[in-house]
C-alpha positions as CSV (number, residue, x, y, z in Angstrom):
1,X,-13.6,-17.2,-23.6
2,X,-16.6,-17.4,-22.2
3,X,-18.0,-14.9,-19.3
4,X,-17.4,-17.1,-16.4
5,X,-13.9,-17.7,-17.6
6,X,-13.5,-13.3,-17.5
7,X,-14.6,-13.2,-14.1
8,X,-12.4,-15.7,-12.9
9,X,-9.6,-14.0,-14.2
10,X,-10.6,-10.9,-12.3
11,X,-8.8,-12.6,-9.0
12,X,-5.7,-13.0,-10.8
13,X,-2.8,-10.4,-9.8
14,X,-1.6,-10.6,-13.3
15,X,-4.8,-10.1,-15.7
16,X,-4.4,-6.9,-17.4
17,X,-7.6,-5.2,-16.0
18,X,-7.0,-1.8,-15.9
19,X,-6.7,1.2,-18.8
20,X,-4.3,3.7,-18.3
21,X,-6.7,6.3,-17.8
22,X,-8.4,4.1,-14.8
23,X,-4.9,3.2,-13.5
24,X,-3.6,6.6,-13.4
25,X,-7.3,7.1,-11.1
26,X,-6.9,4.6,-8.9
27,X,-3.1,5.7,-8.2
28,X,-3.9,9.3,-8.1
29,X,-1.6,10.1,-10.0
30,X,-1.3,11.2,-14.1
31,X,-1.2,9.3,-16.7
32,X,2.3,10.4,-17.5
33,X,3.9,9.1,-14.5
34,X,2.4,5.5,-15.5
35,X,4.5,6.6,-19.0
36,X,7.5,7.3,-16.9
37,X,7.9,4.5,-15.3
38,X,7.1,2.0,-18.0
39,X,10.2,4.1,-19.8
40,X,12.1,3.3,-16.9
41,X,11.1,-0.2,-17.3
42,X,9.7,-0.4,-13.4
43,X,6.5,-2.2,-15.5
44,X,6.0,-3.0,-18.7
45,X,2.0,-2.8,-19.5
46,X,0.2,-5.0,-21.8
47,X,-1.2,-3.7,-24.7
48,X,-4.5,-3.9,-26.0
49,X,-5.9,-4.9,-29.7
50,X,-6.0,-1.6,-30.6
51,X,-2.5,-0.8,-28.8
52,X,-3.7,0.7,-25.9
53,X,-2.1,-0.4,-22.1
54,X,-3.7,-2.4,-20.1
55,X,-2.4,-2.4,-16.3
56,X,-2.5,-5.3,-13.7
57,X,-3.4,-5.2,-9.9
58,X,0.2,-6.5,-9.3
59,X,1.6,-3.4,-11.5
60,X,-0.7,-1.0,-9.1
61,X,1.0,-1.7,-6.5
62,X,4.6,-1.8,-8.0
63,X,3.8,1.8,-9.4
64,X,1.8,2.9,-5.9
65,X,5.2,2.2,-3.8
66,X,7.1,4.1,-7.0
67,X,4.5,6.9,-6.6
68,X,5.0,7.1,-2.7
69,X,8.8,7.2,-3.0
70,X,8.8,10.2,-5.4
71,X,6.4,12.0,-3.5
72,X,8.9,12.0,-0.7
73,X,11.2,13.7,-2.9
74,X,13.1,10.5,-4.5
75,X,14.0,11.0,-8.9
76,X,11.6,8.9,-10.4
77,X,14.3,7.0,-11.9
78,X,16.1,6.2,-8.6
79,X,12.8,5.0,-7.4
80,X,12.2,3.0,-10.0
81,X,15.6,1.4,-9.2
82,X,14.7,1.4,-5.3
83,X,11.4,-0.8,-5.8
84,X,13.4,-3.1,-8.7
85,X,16.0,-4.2,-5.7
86,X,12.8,-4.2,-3.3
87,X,10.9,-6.8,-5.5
88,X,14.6,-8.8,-5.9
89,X,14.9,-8.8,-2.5
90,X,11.6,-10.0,-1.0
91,X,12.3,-13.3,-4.1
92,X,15.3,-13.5,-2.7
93,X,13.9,-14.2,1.2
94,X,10.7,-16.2,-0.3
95,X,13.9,-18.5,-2.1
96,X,15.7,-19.0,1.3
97,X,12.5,-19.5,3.1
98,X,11.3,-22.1,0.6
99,X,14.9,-23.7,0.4
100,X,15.9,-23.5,4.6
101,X,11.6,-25.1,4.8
102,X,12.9,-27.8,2.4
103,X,16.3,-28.4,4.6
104,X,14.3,-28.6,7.5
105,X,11.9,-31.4,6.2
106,X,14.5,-33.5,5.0
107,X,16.5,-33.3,8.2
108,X,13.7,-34.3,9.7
109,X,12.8,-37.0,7.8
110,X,16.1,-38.5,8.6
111,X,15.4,-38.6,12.6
């Protein structure tokens, strides 16, 4: 992989960027909560070579809206369930969307 190839993968909500250590930083929160919730299965990080995780910018945020529902008081694991159904749900919509878009062309491609 060559260097432009790494920064290009920077932009992708997916690419495993961030250690634990920076993670838990960025969140504010400890690096035991990140352990809690991947035992939850809310994410599961990547692991590095040498075994250590490796967190996305798309897993930030899952954990970030987990983090702001148990500082209102929520279990961690019922918050962990909470943003599950939140992330089915918003698929859900984009589906319906994509599929009532596709309805919509056709109909109108028969007028």
């Amino acid at each position: 992989m060559t260097a432009d190839d790494s920064f290009g993968r920077l932009d992708d909500d997916d690419y495993p960027a961030y250690t634990m250590g920076r993670a838990a930083e960025m969140l504010g929160t400890t690096q035991g909560f990140l352990r809690a919730i991947g035992e939850a299965r809310l994410i599961t990080p990547l692991r590095s070579a040498g075994g250590h995780r490796r967190y996305s910018r798309y897993q930030l945020r899952i954990a970030a809206r987990a983090r702001e529902l148990v500082d209102q008081g929520t279990p961690i694991e019922a918050a962990c369930r909470i943003v599950i159904l939140e992330d089915q749900l918003e698929e859900a919509q984009r589906i319906n969307a994509e599929y009532r878009e596709r309805v919509r062309q056709s109909g109108a491609a028969e007028t």
